[in-house]
C-alpha positions in Angstrom: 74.7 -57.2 28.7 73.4 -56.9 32.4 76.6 -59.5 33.0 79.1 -56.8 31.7 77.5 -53.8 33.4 78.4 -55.5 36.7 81.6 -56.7 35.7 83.1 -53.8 34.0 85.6 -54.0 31.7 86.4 -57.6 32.2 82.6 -58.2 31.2 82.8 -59.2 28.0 85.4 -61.8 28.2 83.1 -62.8 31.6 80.1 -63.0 29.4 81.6 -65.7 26.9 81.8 -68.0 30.4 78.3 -67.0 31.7 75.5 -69.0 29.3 72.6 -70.3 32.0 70.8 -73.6 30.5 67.8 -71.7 30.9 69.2 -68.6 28.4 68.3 -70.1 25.4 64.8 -69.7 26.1 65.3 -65.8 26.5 62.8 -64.1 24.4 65.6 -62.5 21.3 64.7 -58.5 21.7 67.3 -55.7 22.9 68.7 -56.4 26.3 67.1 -53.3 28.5 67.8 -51.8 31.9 65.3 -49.0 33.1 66.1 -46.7 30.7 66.9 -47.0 27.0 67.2 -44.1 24.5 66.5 -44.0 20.9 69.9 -43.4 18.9 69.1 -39.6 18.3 69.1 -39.2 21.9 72.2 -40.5 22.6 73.8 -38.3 20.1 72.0 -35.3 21.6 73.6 -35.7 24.8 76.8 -36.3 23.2 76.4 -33.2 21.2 75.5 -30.9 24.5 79.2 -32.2 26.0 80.7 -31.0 23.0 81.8 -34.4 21.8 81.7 -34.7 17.9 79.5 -36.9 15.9 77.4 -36.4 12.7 74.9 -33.5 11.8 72.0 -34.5 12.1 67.7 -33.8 12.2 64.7 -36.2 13.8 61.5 -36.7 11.7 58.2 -38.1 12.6 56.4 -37.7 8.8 57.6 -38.5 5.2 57.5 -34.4 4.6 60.1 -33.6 7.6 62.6 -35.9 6.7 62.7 -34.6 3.3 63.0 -31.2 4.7 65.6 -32.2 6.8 67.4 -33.8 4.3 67.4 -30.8 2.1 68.8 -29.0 5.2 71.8 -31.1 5.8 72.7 -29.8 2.2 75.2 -32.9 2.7 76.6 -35.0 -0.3 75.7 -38.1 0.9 72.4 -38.4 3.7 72.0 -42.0 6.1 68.5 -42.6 6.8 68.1 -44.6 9.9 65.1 -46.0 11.5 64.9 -44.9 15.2 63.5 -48.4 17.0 65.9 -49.7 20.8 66.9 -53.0 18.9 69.9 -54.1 17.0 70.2 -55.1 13.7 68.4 -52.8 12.0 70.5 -52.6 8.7 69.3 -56.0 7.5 65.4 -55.8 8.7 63.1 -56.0 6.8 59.4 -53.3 6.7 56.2 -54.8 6.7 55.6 -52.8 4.0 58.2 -54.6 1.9 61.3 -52.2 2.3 64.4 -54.0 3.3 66.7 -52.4 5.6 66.5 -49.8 8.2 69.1 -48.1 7.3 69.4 -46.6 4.3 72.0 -44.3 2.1 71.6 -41.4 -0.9 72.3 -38.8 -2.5 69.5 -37.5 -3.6 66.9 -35.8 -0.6 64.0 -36.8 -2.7 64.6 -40.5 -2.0 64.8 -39.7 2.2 61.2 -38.8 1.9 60.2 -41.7 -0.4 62.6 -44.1 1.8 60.8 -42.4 5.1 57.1 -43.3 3.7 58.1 -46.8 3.6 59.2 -46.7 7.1 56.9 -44.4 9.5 53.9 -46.7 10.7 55.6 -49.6 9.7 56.9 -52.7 11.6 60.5 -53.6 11.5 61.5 -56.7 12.0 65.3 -57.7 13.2 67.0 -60.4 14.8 66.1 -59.0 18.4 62.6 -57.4 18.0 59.9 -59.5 18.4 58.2 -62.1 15.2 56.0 -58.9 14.7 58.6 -56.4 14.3 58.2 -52.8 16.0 56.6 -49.9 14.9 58.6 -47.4 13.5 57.4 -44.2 14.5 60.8 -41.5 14.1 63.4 -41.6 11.6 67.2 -40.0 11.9 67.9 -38.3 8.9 71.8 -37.8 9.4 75.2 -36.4 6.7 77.0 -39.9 6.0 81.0 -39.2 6.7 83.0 -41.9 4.6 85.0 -43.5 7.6 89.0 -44.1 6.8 89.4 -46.3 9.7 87.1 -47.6 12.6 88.5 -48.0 16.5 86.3 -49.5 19.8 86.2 -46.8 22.8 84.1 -47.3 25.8 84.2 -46.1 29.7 82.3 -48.1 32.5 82.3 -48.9 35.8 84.6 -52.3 36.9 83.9 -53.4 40.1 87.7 -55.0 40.1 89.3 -51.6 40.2 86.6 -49.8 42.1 85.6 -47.4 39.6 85.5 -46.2 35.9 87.8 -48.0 33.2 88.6 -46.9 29.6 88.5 -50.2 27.0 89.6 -49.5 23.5 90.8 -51.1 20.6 91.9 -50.3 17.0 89.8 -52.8 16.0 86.2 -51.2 15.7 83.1 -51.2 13.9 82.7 -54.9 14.9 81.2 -57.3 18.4 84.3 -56.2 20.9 83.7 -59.6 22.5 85.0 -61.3 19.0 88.1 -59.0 19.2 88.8 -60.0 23.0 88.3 -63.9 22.3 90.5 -63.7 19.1 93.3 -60.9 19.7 93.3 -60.2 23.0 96.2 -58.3 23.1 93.9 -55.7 20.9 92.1 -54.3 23.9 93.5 -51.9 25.7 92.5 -50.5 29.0 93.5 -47.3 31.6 92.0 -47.2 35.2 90.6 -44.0 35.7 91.0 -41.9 39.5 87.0 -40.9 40.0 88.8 -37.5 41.7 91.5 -36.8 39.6 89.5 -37.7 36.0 91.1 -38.6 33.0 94.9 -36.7 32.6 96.5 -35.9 29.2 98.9 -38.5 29.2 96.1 -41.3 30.0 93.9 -40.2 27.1 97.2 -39.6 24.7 98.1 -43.0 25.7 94.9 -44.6 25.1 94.6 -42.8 21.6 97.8 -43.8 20.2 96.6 -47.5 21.6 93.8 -46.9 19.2 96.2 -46.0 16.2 95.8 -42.3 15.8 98.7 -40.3 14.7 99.9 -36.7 14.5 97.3 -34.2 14.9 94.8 -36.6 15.4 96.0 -38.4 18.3 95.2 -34.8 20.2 91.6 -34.4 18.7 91.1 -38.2 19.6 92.5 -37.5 23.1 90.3 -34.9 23.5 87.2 -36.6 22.2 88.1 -38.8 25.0 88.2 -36.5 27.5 84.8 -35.1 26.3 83.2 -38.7 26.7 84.1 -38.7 30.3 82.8 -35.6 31.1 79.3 -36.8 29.4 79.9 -39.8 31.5 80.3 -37.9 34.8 77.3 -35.7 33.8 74.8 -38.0 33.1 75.7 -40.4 35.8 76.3 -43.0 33.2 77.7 -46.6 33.9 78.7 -47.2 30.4 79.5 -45.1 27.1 80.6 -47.4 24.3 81.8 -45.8 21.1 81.6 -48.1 18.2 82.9 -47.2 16.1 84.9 -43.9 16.9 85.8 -43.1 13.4 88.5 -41.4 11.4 87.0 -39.4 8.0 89.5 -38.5 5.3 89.1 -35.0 6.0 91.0 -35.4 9.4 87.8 -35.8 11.8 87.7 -38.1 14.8 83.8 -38.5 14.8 81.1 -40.5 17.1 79.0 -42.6 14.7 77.7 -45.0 16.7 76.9 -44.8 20.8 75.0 -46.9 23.8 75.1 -45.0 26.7 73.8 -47.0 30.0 72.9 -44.8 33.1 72.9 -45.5 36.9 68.9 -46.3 37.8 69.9 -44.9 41.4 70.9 -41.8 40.0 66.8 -41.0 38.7 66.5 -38.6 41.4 69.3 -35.7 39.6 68.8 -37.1 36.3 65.2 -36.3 35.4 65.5 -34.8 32.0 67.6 -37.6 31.0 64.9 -40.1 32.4 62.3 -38.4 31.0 63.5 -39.0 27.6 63.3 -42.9 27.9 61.3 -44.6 25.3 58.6 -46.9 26.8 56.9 -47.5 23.8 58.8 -50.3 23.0 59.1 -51.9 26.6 57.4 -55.2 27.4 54.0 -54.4 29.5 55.0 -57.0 32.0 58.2 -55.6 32.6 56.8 -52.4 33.2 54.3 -53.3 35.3 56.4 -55.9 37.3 59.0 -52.4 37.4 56.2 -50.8 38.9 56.0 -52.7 42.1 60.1 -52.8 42.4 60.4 -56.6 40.8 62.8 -57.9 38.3 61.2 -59.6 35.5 62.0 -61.2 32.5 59.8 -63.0 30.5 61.2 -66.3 29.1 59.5 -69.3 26.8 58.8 -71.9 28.6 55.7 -73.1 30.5 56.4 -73.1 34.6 56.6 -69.6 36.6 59.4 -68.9 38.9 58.8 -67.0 42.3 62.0 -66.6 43.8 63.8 -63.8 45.6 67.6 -63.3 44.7 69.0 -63.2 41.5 70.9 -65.9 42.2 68.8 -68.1 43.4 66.6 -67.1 40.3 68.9 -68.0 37.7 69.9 -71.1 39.6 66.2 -72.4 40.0 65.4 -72.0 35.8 68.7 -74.0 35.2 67.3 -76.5 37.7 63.9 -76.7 36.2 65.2 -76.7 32.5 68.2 -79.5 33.8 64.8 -81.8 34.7 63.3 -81.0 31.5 61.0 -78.2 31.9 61.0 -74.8 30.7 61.4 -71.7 33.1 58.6 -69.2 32.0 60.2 -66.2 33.6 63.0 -64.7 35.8 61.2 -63.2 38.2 63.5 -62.0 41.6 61.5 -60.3 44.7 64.5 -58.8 46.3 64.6 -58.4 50.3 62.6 -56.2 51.5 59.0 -57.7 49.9 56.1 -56.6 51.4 52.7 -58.9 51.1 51.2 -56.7 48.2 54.3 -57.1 45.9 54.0 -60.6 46.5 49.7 -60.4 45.5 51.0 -57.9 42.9 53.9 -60.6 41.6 51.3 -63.5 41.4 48.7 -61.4 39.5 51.7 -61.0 36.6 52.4 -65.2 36.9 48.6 -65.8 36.7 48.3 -63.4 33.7 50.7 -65.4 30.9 48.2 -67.6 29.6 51.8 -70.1 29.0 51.7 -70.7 32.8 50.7 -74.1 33.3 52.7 -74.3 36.8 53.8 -72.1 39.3 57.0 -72.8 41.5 57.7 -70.7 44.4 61.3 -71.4 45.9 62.1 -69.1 49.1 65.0 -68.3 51.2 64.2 -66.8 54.2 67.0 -64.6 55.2 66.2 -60.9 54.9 62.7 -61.9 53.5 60.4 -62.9 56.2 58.7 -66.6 55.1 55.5 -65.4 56.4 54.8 -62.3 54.5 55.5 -64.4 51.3 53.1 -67.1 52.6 50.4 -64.5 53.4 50.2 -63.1 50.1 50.4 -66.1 48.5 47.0 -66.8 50.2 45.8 -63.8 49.6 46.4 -64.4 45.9 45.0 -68.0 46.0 41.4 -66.6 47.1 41.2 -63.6 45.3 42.9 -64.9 41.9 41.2 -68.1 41.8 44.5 -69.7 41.2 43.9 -72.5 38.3 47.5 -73.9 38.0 49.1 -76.2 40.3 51.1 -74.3 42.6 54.4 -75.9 44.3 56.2 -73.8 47.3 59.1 -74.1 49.2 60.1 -72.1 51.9 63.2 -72.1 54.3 64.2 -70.0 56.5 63.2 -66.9 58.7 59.5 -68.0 60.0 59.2 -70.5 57.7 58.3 -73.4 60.3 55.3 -70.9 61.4 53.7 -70.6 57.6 52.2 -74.2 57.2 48.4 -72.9 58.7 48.4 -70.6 55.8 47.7 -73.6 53.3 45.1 -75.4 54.7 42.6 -72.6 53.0 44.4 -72.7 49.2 44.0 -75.7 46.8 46.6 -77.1 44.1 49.1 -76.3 46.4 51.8 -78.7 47.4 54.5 -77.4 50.2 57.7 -79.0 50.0 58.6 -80.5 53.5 61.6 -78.4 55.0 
């Protein structure tokens, strides 16, 4: 998902091409950036731009949802379990209710369908083997869809700014429709100072099979959707599916809306919404020191700064037959306590049976790393073998710093 973020609207088809040996060992849980909201919150922000999607109400307890539910005064009510990963229609409770998604027509059943589901764990194909805790429901009117369409805008760095993508094939991965029918997905280059015009989004809504009246109100959805994008400083909205409802609606049911991490500083009630319950600890403490983390399966550490020299030095470790235990990238500007601060997080995964640093000294100075490495050494008692290489800027100058650390083997330069 990261993959398409940077590469826009030719991202998904990118994807397809982009499988790393050392992927496989990815841990199977909802692909994150720094912020993630629940699906409620996505739908709130929606809402406040005046885009339209379902009435709905939040619940934390068995009684609210069914208070909510008589609210909606609706003839048919979706329960949905509020948790950041996918799949949740065919997970299964620890409490032995299947599904986390649920429809009725009787309130009644909300609140006995909500006592199955608050303070349980549900499990899906990308939570972790012990599920999540469910701790908020969405207790939402069900709209009988007439036909289902893919809309999205993001950022594509190929025509320097925001792209609409859509397709009249929605409700379904947009990655099978671009590998299949191709000629299904339809896209309109946005001006970042002129916005979307009326022709663009009439365009792209006839290109999603509306007709008559609703070609307008699905144009105008559309323009709606950029506006929330603009506001919240978003790098994606992805619509899926934008729905038609036999009473002549063109609703939001389904949204993932991925924001710019620089843009923290003006976004703080959006930020201040995200959801860390769910985050792994690592990755929010490796977050809290400015390092990119991702845990993996396998049994040997990775130190490395660059993301590509990252992702290239799990594929070489997995092409010799071991298994990269994380993704861990420093960046450039490292200091020595990030380093102390990155080797406390290795140290820490009791799978570690190995540590390899691989350095390029360009921006980051070979020293700094080599200091804090030492520093970590002493202090950590480092019990794994530890294997460094370091090139580059100061790099000759670092080979003192080893003669106080043991299980330490420095690759010649």
């Amino acid at each position: 998902q990261d993959r398409c973020l940077a590469d826009g609207a030719n991202g998904f088809l990118a994807v397809l091409q982009f499988k790393p040996k050392c992927l496989p060992h990815y841990r199977k849980r909802d692909p994150r950036r720094w912020l993630n909201l629940q699906e409620y919150q996505s739908k709130k922000l929606m809402q406040e731009s005046g885009v339209a999607v379902q009435r709905f109400y939040v619940a934390d307890t068995a009684s609210e949802a069914l208070e909510a539910a008589k609210r909606l005064n609706a003839k048919e009510i979706v329960l949905k379990a509020q948790i950041l990963a996918g799949g949740r229609g065919k997970g299964v409770f620890d409490s032995g209710l299947k599904g986390g998604v649920h429809l009725t027509k009787d309130p009644a059943v909300v609140g006995e369908l909500a006592n199955k589901m608050l303070g349980f764990n549900l499990t899906t194909k990308q939570t972790p083997k012990e599920g999540v805790k469910v701790k908020t429901v969405m207790v939402a009117e069900a709209l009988d869809i007439t036909r289902e369409t893919y809309f999205a805008i993001l950022m594509d760095r190929s025509f320097n700014g925001p792209v609409m993508v859509g397709s009249p094939q929605g409700g379904m991965d947009i990655e099978e429709v671009a590998a299949s029918t191709p000629e299904l997905i339809f896209k309109e280059a946005i001006d970042i100072f002129e916005g979307v015009r009326d022709d663009q989004a009439l365009r792209m809504a006839a290109n999603l099979g509306f007709k008559g009246a609703l070609q307008r109100q699905a144009a105008d959805q559309i323009k709606r959707l950029y506006d929330l994008f603009l506001k919240v400083d978003a790098t994606q909205v992805e619509v899926n599916p934008l729905g038609e409802t036999p009473e002549g609606q063109v609703v939001c049911f389904d949204a993932k809306i991925n924001f710019d991490d620089n843009a923290e500083f003006r976004q703080k009630n959006v930020f201040a919404m995200d959801d860390m319950t769910e985050a792994d600890p690592t990755e929010m403490a490796a977050a809290k020191w400015d390092l990119k983390y991702i845990g993996l399966d396998g049994n040997i550490a990775c130190f490395v700064n660059g993301a590509g020299l990252a992702m290239a030095t799990c594929d070489i470790i997995d092409l010799h037959g071991g298994k990269p235990a994380n993704f861990l990238d420093l960046g450039g500007g490292v200091k020595e306590k990030q380093v102390y601060e990155a080797f406390k997080l290795l140290t820490a995964d009791p799978k570690v049976e190995a540590i390899l640093v691989n350095i390029f000294g360009g921006i980051v100075n070979c020293a700094i790393i080599a200091n804090g490495i030492t520093k970590a050494c002493r202090e950590l008692e480092l019990k794994v073998p530890l294997v460094v290489r370091l090139e580059g800027k100061t790099a000759l100058d670092t080979h003192q710093h080893w003669n106080t650390c043991t299980k330490v083997f420095v690759l010649p330069l």
